[in-house]
C-alpha positions in Angstrom: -15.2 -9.9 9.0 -11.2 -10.0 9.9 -11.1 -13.3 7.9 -12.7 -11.7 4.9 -10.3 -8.9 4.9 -7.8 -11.4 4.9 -8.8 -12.8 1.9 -9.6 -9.8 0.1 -6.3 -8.2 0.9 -4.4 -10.9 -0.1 -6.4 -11.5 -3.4 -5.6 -7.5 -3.9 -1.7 -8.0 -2.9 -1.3 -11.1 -5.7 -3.3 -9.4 -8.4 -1.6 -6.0 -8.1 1.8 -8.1 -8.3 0.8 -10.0 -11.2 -0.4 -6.3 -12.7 2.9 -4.9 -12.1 5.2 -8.2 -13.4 3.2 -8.4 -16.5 3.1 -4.8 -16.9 6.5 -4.5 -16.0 7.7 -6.9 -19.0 5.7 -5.8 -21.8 6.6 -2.0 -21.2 9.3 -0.3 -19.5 8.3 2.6 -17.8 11.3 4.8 -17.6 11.9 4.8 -21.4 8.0 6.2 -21.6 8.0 8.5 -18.9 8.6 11.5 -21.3 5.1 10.6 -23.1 3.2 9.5 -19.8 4.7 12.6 -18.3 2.7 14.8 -20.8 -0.2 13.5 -20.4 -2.9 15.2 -18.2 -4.8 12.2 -16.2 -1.4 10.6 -15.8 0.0 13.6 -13.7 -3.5 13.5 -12.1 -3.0 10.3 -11.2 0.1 10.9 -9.8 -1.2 13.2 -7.6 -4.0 10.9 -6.7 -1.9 8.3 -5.5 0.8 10.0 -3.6 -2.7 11.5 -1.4 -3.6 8.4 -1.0 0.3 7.1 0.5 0.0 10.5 2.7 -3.2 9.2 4.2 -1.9 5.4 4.8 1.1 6.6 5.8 -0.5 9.3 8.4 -2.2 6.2 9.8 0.5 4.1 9.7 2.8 6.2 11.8 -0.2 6.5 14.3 0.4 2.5 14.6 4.2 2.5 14.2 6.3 3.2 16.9 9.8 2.8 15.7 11.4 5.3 13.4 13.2 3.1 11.2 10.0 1.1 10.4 8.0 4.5 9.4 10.8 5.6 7.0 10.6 1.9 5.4 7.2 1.9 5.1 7.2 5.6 3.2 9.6 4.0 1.2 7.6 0.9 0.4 4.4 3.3 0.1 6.4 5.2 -2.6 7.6 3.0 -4.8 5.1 -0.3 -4.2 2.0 1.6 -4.1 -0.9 -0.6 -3.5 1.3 -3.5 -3.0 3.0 -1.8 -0.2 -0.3 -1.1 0.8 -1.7 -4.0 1.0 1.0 -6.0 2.7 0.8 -3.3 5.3 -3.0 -4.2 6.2 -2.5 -7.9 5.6 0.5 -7.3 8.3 -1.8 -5.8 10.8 -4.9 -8.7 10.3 -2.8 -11.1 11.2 -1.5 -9.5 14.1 -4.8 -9.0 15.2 -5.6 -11.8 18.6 -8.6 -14.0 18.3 -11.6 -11.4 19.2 -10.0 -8.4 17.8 -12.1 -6.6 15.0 -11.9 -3.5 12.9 -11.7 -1.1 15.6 -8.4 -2.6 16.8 -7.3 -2.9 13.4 -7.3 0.8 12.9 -6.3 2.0 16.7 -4.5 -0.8 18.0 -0.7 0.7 18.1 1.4 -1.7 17.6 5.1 -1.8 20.6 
């Protein structure tokens, strides 16, 4: 299961980067913001996703110990999204030790 997590995370990570590059060059999103701001769903969406960086990030500090790395991850969180996201979880599968599983995945603290 770890393994396939693995590969699903990192499939995720590399498609959500080539999303953003491509996206990135054929449309700048500061110089639409005005329009996109107007726009119902997109403000909806908004919302959506910074819920869904206050859940991983709730979780995340649960695993976190050090300060610093918190505030860098909320950082990353913000302004990555599901990049951020997903190198956060591909982080934690491969710390996982032979025989670890799921339920370490999401308790395990890291020190």
């Amino acid at each position: 299961m770890i393994t396939l997590l693995k590969i699903l995370f990192s499939l995720l990570f590399a498609w959500m980067c080539y999303v953003v590059i491509i996206t990135s060059m054929a449309s700048n999103l500061f110089s639409q913001w005005d329009f996109l701001g107007g726009i119902p769903w997109m403000r909806a969406t908004l919302w959506d996703f910074y819920a869904n960086v206050l859940v991983i990030f709730v979780w995340l500090c649960y695993k976190e110990n050090k300060l610093m790395l918190k505030i860098i991850w909320l950082i990353l969180l913000v302004t990555l999204g599901s990049i951020a996201s997903c190198a956060y979880v591909l982080i934690q599968l491969f710390k996982l030790k032979p025989g670890e599983g799921i339920k370490e995945l999401f308790s395990k603290q890291n020190g």
